[in-house]
C-alpha positions in Angstrom: 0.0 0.0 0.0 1.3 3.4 -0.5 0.0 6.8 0.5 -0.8 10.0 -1.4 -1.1 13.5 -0.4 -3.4 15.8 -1.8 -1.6 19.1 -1.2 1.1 21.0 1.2 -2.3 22.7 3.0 -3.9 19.4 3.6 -1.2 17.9 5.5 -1.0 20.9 7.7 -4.5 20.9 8.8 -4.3 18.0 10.1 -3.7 16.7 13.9 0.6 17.9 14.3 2.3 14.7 15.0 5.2 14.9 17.8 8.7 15.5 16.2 11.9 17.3 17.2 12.2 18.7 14.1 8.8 20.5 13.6 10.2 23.5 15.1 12.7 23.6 12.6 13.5 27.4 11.3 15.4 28.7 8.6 16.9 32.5 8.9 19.2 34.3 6.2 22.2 35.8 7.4 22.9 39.3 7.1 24.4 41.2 4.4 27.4 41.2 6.0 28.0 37.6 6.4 27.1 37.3 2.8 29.4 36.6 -0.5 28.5 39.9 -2.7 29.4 40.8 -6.2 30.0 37.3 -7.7 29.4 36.4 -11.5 27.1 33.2 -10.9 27.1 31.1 -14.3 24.4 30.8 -16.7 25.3 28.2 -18.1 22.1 25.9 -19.3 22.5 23.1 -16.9 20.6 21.7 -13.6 23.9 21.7 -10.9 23.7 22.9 -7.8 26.7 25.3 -8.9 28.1 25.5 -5.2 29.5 22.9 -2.9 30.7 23.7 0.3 32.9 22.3 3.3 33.9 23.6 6.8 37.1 25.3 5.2 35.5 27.2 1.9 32.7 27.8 -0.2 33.1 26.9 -3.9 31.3 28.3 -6.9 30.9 28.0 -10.3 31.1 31.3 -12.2 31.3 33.3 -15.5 34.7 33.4 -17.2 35.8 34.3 -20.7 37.8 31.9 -22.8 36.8 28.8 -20.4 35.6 27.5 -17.4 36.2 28.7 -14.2 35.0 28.6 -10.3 35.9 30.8 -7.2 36.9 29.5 -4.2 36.7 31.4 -0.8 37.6 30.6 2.7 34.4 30.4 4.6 35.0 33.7 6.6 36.1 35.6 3.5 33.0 37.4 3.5 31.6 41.0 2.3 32.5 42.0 -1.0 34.2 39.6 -3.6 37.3 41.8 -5.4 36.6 41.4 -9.2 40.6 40.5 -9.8 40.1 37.5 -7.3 41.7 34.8 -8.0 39.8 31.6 -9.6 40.5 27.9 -10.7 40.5 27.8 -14.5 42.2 25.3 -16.1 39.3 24.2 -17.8 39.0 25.2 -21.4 34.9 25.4 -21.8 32.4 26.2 -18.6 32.3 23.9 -15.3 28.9 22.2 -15.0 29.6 20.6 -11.7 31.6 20.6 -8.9 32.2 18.1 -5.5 35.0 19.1 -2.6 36.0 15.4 -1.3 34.6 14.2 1.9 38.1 12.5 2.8 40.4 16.2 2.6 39.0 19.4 2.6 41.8 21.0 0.2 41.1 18.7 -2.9 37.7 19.7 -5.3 36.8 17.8 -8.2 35.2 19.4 -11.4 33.8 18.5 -14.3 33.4 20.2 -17.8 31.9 20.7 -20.8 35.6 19.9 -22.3 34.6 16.4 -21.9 37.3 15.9 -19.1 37.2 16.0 -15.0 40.3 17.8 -12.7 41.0 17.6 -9.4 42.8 20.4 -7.8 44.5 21.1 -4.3 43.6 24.5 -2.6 45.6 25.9 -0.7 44.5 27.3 3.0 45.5 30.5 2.2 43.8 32.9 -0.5 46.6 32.8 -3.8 47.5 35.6 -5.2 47.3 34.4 -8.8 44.7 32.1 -10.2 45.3 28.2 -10.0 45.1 26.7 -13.4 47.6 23.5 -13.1 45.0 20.4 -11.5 46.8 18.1 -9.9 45.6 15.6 -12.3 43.6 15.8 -15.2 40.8 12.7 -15.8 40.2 11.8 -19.5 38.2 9.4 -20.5 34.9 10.9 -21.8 33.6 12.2 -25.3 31.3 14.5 -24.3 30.8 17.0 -21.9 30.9 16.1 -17.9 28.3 17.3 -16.3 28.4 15.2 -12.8 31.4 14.4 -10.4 30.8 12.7 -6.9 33.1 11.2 -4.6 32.8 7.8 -3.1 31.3 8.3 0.8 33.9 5.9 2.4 36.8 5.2 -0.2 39.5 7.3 -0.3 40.5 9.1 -3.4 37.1 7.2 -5.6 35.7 9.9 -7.8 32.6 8.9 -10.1 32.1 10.8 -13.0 29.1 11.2 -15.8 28.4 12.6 -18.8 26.3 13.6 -21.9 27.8 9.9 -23.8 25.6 8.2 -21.4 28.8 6.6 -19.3 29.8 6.6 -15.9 33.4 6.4 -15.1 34.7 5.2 -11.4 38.8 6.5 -10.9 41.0 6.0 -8.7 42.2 9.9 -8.2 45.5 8.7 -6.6 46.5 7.4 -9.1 44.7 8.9 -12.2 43.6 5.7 -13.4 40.1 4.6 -14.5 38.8 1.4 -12.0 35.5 0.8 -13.8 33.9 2.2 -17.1 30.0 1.6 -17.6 29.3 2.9 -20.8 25.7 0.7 -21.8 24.0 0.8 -18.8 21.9 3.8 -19.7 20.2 4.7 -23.1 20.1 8.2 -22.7 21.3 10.9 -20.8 22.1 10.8 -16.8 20.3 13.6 -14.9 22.1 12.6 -11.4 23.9 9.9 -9.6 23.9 9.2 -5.4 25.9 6.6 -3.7 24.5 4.9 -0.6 25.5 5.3 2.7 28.9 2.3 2.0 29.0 3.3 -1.3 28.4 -0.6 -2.3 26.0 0.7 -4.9 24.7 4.0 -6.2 21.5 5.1 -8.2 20.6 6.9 -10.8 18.2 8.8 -12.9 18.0 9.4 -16.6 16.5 11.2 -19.3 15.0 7.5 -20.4 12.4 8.5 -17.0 14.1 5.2 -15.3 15.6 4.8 -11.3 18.5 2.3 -11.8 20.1 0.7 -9.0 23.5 0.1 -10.5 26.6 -2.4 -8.8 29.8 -0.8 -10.2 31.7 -3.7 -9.4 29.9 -6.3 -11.0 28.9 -3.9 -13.6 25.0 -4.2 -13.7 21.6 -3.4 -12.7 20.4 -4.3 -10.0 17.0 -3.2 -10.0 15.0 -0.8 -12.1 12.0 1.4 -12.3 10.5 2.6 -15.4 8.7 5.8 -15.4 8.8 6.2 -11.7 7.7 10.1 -12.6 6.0 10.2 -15.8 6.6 13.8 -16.6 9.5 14.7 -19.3 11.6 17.0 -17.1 14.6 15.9 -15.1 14.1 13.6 -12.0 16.4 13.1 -9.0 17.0 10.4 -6.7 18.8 10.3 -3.4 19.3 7.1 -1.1 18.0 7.4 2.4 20.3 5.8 5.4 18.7 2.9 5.1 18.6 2.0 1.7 15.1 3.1 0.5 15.1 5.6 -2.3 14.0 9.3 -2.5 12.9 10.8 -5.7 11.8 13.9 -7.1 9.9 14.5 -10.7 7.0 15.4 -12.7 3.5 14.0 -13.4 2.1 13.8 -16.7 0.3 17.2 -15.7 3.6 18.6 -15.0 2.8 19.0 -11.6 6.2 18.4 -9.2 6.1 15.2 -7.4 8.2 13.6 -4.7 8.2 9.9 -3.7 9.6 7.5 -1.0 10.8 4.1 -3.1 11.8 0.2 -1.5 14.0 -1.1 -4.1 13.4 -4.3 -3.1 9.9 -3.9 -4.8 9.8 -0.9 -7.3 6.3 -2.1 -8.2 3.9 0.8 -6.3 6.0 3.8 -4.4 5.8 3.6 -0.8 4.8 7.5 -0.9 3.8 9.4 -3.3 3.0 13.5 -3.3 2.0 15.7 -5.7 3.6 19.2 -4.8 3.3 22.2 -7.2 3.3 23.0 -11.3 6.3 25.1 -10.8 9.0 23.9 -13.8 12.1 24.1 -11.3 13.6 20.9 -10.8 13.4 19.8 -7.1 17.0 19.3 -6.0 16.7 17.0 -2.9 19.7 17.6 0.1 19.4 14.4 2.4 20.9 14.6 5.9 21.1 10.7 7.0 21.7 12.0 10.6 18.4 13.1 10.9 16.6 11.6 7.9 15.2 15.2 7.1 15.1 15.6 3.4 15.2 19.8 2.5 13.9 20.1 -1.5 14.8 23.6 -3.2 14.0 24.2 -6.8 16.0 26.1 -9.0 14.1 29.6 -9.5 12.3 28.7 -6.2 12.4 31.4 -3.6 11.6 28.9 -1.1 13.2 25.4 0.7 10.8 23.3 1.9 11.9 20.6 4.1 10.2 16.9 5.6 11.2 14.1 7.5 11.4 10.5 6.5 10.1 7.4 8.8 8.7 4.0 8.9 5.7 5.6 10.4 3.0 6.0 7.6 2.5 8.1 5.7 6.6 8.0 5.7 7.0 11.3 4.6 6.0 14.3 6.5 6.4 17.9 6.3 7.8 20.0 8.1 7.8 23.4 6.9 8.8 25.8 4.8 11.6 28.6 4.8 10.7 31.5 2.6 12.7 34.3 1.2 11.8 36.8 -2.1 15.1 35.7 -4.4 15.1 32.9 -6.2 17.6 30.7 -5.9 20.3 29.8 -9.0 22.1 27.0 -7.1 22.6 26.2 -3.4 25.2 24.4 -1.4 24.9 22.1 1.4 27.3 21.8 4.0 27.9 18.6 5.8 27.4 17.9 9.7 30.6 18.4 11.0 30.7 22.4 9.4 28.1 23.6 11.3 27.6 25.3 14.9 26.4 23.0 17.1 26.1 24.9 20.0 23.5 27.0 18.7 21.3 23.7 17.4 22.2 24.2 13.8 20.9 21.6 11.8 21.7 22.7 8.4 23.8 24.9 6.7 22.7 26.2 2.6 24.3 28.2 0.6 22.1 30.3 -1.8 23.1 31.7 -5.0 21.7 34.6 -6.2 22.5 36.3 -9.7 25.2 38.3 -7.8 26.0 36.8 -3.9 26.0 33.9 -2.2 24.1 33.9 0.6 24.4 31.3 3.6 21.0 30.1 5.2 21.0 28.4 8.8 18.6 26.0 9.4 18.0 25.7 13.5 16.4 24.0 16.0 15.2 26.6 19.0 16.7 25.1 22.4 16.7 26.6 25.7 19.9 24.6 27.0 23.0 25.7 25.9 24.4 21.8 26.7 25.1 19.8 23.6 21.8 17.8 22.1 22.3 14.4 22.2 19.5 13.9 20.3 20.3 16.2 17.5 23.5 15.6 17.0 24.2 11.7 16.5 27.7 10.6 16.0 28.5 11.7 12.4 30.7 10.6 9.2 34.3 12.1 9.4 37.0 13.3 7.3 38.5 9.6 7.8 38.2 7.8 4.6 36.9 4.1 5.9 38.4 2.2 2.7 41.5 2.1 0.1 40.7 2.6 -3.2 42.7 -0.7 -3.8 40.2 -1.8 -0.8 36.8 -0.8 -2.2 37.6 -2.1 -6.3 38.6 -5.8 -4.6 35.1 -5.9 -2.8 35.6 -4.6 0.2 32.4 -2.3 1.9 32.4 0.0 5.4 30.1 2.4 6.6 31.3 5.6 6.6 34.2 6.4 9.9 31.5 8.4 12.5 32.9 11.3 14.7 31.1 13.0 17.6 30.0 16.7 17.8 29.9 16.9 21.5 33.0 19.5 21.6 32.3 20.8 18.2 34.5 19.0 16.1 38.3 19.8 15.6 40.0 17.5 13.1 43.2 16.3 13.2 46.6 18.3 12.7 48.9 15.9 11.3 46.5 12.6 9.7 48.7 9.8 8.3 47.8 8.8 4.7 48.7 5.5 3.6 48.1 4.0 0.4 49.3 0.9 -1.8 50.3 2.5 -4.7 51.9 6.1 -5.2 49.0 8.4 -4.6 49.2 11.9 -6.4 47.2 14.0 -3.6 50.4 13.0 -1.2 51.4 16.4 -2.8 49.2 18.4 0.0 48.6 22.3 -0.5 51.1 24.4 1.7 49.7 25.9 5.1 51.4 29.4 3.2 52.5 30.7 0.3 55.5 29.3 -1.2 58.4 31.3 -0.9 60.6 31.3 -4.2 64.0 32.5 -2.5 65.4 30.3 0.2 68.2 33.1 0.7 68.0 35.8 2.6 68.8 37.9 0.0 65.8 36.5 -2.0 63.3 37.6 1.1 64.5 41.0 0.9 64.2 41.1 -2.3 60.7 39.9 -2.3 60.0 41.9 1.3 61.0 45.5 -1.2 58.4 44.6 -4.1 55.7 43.6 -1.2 56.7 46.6 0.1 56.2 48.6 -2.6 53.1 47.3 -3.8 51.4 48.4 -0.1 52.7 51.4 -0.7 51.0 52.0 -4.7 47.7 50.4 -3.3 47.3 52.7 -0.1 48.2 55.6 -2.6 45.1 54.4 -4.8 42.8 53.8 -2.1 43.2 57.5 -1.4 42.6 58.9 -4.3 39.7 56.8 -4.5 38.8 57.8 -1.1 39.0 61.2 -2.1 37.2 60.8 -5.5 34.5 59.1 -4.2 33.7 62.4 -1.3 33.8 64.5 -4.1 37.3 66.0 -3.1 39.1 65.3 -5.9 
């Protein structure tokens, strides 16, 4: 049996049903604590266009001659300088990008140049823009338009694109572990792993849920038309193991629905939402089996939890703002302020900011909430790549919050084979003189550069009050 909702209104009228997580609230931070003055792409193409960690925001942006995103350290905010630098090594726009779960310095991206980079940022902000990856992926024909790292294997990166394949690498070592070029007919919309990353699903133009094993190569279940409108769909697995989707009726109304792969017959929810023609892009958190849905060109995130209580998925509410949202980026657990109940953390693009959105549950204790806050997954990567491709599966390492997480200084990396991200980003910039002749060299042109820039901040000081 499965359960259907009439409307948003209905479910609200009737009796409230106890949860820690009705309460939830979502707030907008102020301008201040914003990202301003940032070229957001427009490039044709249903990404979130941000990912986020607890060391920087990334986003995808505008750039002449190529593809390019900007990367800022979380408190860098205010103002974005129009000379800052970007990563661009890319030679046609970014369509996607992924910072890996396993080190907070290496991004992923992939392209409409057909090929997928990996890059190391560097704690502090550079002073010219990074265009040299650490490696360079190659292996598709056409454009990239997904990259998503493996939840528990360190240095897996899965990538997608417009030929219809899905490539699996080994980023350590820049070689390709699995290529699945005929499992779909038509083009992939999105990919999510589950929680071991023993298998992942998919959705696809073709209007069919695949449950794929990349290690043996196949299907493992399907669902054909499990929304029967034509636009995009997305799918996320839940933590444990049923499938969330999000899609279109034949009416074009916007759907969601609650899936058991072990029987794809008849969906286990079903709810008809809106006729709005964003597509829903669904954020899971597995801590707290809360789902948040925000549709590109939506001005609002609405947000429910999933149980084994019918009807299985419940709203919650909805958090409201008058912008409409270009992209938006999730941050994971252990990013966000757990000593003022923060559940969630977005990251809203507009046409020209950024802006980050804090999703909180109203306490009066100050002590920790156990009951919010359930040991975590870390920055540990649970598996070896070498691991994972011979069969291997683990759930993701868990962490507690209790102290507000602080990871570890000096983590030992060890792998089987040379691994390229060994190189790891300098804590500062490099210094190209080891003499101390070279410093004062460099200390007279830094020297001299304060000197020209507090000269033109003057005269712009005094342009700008009319004194000039």
């Amino acid at each position: 049996m499965w359960y259907r909702f009439a409307s948003l209104a209905a479910m609200s009228r009737r009796v409230v049903r106890q949860s820690k997580f009705r309460h939830v609230f979502g707030q907008a931070l102020k301008a201040d604590q914003c990202y301003e003055d940032i070229r957001v792409s427009k490039v044709t193409w249903d990404s979130t266009f941000c990912a986020v960690n607890p060391k920087f925001v990334a986003i995808i942006v505008e750039s002449g001659g190529g593809g390019a995103f900007l990367v800022l350290p979380l408190g860098k905010t205010g103002r974005v300088d129009k000379n800052h630098p970007l990563v661009c090594g890319h030679t046609a726009p970014v369509l996607d990008i992924d910072w890996c779960p396993h080190n907070d310095n290496v991004i992923a991206s992939g392209s409409e140049d057909c090929t997928v980079m990996v890059w190391q940022i560097p704690d502090y902000v550079p002073v010219r823009s990074i265009t040299e990856p650490i490696v360079i992926l190659e292996g598709h024909s056409k454009r990239v338009g997904i990259v998503l790292w493996h939840p528990t294997a360190r240095n897996v990166l899965l990538s997608a694109g417009s030929d219809n394949a899905i490539i699996i690498w080994n980023v350590g070592t820049g070689e390709a572990l699995i290529t699945l070029p005929d499992l779909h007919s038509d083009l992939i919309y999105n990919v999510c792993w589950n929680r071991n990353g023993s298998l992942f699903c998919t959705t696809c133009k073709d209007k069919k849920v695949r449950v794929i094993d990349p290690r043996e190569q196949r299907i493992t279940t399907e669902k054909d038309k499990a929304h029967e409108g034509a636009r995009p769909m997305r799918a996320v697995f839940t933590s444990d193991g049923k499938i969330f989707t999000t899609g279109f009726s034949k009416m074009s109304e916007r759907q969601l629905a609650l899936w058991d792969p072990k029987n794809f017959d008849e969906p286990i929810a079903l709810q008809e939402m809106d006729t709005s023609n964003g597509v829903l892009l669904p954020f899971y958190d597995a801590d707290s089996s809360v789902v948040y849905l925000c549709g590109k060109g939506d001005s609002s995130i609405r947000y429910f939890e999933i149980t084994d209580e019918p009807p299985y998925v419940h709203y919650l509410s909805t958090f409201s703002s008058k912008e409409p949202q270009k992209g938006m980026g999730f941050m994971v657990k252990r990013g966000l302020d757990v000593s003022r109940c923060e559940i969630a953390r977005f990251y809203k693009l507009h046409e020209r900011k950024c802006e980050p959105i804090t999703m909180t549950v109203p306490r009066k204790s100050d002590l920790f909430q156990d009951d919010l806050y359930p040991d975590t997954a870390g920055p540990e990567a649970a598996l070896d790549a070498e691991e994972w491709i011979s069969g291997k599966n683990a759930d993701p390492t868990i962490i507690s919050l209790r102290e507000g997480y602080i990871p570890p200084k000096n983590r030992e990396l060890k792998f089987a084979k040379k691994n390229i991200l060994d190189n790891k980003p300098p804590l500062g910039p490099r210094r190209s003189y080891s003499t101390f002749a070279g410093l004062q060299r460099n200390m007279v042109i830094v020297q001299s550069q304060e000197r020209r820039i507090t000269d033109l901040e003057n005269k712009l000081s005094k342009f700008t009050n009319g004194s000039a």
